[in-house]
C-alpha positions in Angstrom: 76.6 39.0 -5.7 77.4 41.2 -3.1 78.6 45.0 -3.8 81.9 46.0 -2.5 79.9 49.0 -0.7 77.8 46.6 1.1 80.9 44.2 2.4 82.2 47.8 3.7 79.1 48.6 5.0 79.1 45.0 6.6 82.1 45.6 8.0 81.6 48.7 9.5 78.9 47.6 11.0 80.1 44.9 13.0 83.1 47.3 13.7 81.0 49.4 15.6 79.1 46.5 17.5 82.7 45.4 18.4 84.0 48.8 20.1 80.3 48.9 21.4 80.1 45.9 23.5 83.8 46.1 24.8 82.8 49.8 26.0 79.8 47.8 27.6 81.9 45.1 28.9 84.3 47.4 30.3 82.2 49.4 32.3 80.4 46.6 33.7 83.4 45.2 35.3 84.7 48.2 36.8 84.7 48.3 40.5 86.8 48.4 43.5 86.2 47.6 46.9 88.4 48.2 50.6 89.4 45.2 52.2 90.2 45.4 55.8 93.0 43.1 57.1 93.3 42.5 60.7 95.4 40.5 63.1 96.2 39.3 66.7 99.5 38.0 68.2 98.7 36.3 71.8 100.6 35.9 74.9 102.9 33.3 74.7 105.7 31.8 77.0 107.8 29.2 76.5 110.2 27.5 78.5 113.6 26.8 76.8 116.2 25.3 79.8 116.2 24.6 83.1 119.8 23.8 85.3 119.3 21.4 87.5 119.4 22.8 90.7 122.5 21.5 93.0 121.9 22.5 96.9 125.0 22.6 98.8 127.0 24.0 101.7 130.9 22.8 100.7 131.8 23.1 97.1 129.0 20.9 95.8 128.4 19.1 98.8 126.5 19.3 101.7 128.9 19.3 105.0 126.6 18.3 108.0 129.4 20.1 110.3 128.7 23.6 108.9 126.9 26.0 110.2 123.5 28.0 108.5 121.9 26.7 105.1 122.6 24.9 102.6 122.0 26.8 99.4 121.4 26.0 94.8 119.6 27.7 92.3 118.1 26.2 89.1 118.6 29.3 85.8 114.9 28.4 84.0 115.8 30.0 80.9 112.5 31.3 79.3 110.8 33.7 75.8 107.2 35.5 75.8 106.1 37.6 73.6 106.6 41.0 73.6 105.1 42.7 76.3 104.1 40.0 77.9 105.0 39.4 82.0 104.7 35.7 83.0 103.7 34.4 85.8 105.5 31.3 87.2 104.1 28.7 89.6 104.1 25.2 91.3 101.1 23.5 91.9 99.2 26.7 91.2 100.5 28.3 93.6 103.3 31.1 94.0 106.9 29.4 94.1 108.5 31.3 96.7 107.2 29.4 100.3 107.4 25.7 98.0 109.1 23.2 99.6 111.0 20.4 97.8 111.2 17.0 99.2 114.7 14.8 98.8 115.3 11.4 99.8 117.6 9.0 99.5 115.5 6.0 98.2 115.8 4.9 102.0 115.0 6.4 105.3 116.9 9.7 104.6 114.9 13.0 103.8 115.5 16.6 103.3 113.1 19.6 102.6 114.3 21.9 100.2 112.9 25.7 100.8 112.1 27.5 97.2 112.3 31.0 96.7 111.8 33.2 93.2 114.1 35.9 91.8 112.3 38.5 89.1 110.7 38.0 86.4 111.4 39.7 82.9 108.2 40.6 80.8 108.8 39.1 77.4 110.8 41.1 74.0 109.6 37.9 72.0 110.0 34.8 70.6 113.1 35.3 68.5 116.5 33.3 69.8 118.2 36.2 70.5 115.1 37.0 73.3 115.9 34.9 76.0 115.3 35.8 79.6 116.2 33.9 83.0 114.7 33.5 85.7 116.3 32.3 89.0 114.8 29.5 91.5 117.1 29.4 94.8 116.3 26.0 97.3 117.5 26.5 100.7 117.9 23.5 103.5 117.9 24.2 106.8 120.7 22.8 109.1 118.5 22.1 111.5 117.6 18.5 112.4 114.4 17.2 112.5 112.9 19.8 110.5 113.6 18.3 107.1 117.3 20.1 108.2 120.9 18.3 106.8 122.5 18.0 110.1 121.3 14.2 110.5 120.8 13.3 107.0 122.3 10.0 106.0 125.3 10.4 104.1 124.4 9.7 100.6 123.0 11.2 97.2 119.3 12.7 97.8 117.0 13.4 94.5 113.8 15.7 94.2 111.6 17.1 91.8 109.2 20.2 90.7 106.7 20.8 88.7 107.3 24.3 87.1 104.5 25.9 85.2 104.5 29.3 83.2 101.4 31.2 82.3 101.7 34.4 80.3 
């Protein structure tokens, strides 16, 4: 039989290996470390619109009996990020000096002159960031040089290729 001093003995005992080896345990696991965080937003544009671009002399016709050009301008509505200037082109190439070609789907043809307004660097993505950025197309009245004074009367269609780059 065991003596009541030796269970308290006992108990003690294992009392003190307890408070021992969490002291242990608890200064092993203390430690700390910095951990550096890091981050990089990139230049980014985005086109959101584009109006299509209606040239015209008379309302929005074009009146072959009119004198000088025949004007239109397209409102590309664009967001970059902040701080960002983009850089728009055609082909690869600058956009003002870009001509358009229209035709009729016959023999009729027009060439369309571009030229670019200013371009906005970016305040971001957010909706409320918007920018524009105006194309004008100009035909000449002349005839024979892709001009409107001979045209064929009729509806004349033509495309571009706009690219942004940030």
């Amino acid at each position: 039989m065991v003596s009541t001093r030796s269970r308290i003995n006992r108990i003690f005992m294992l009392a003190a290996g307890v408070v021992g080896l969490g002291a242990a345990l608890s200064a092993a696991a203390a430690d700390s470390i910095t951990v550096p965080v890091t981050a990089n937003v990139i230049g980014v544009c985005k086109f959101n619109t584009a109006s299509t671009m209606n040239i015209a002399n008379s309302g929005a016709n074009i009146d072959p009996d009119l004198a000088g050009p025949a004007t239109g301008t397209s409102n590309v509505v664009y967001r970059c990020s902040n701080g960002t200037t983009p850089t728009f082109t055609i082909g690869g190439a600058a956009v003002t000096g870009k001509t358009v070609s229209l035709t009729d789907g016959g023999s009729g043809g027009m060439t369309a002159t571009l030229s670019a307004g200013t371009v906005s660097p970016g305040s971001g993505m957010g909706a409320a960031q918007t920018k524009t950025f105006v194309i004008t197309g100009t035909i000449a009245k002349a005839a024979g040089s892709g001009g409107y004074e001979d045209a064929p009367v009729g509806p004349y269609t033509g495309s571009f290729l706009l690219d942004v780059n940030p």
